[in-house]
N, C-alpha and C positions, 0 to 999 in steps of 0.2 A: 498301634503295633510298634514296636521298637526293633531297629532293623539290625541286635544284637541277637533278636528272637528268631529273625529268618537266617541267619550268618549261621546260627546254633545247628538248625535242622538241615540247612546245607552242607553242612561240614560231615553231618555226621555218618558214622563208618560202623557197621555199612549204612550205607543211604537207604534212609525209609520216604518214598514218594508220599507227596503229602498235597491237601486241595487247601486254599486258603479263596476266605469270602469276603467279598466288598458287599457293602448294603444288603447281606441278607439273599439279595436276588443273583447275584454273577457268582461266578467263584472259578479261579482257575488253578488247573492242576501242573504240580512239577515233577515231574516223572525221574529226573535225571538233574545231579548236582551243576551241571553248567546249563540247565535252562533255565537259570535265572541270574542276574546280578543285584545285589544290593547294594545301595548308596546312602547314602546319610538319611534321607527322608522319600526315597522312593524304591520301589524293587523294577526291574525289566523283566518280564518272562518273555522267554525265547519259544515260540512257534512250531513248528516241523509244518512244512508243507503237505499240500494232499495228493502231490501230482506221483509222477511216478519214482525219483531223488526225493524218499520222504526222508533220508537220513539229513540235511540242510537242513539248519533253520532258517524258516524265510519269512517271520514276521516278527516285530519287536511289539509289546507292548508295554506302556509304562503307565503305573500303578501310586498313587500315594499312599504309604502306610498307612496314614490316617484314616483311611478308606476301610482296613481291611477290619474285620469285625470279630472273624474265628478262625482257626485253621483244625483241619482235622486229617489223621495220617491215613493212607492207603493200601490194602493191601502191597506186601512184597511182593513182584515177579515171581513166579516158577521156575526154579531154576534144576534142571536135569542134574542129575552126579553120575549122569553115563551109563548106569547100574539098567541091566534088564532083568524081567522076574522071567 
């Protein structure tokens, strides 16, 4: 994976959450454009905790691209426009 690949779906407007997989078996999802950083040869996904301040992230983990194998996008959120029938 080439970290101009994940820089691409990050950026992009609006944001389409999207799950990306290492070896087939893990795969982590990023929901939101700052729960991750890319770097030269690695990404971070940022975490959200389970406790009850689940809007914190409170776990970092770090990833080699090399690792990652496919990515696939995720449904968009639901988002209301206020409107009742």
């Amino acid at each position: 994976m080439w970290p101009e690949d994940l820089r691409r779906l990050l950026r992009a407007r609006p944001f389409q959450p999207f799950r990306f997989f290492v070896h087939e078996t893990t795969s982590y999802e990023v929901r939101h454009p700052e729960a991750a950083a890319v770097m030269s040869s690695t990404v971070t996904v940022f975490k959200r905790g389970t406790g009850p301040d689940q809007l914190a992230f409170d776990q970092e983990i770090i990833i080699a691209l090399l690792h990652i194998t496919h990515i696939e996008c995720l449904p968009m959120p639901f988002k209301s426009n206020g409107a009742s029938a």
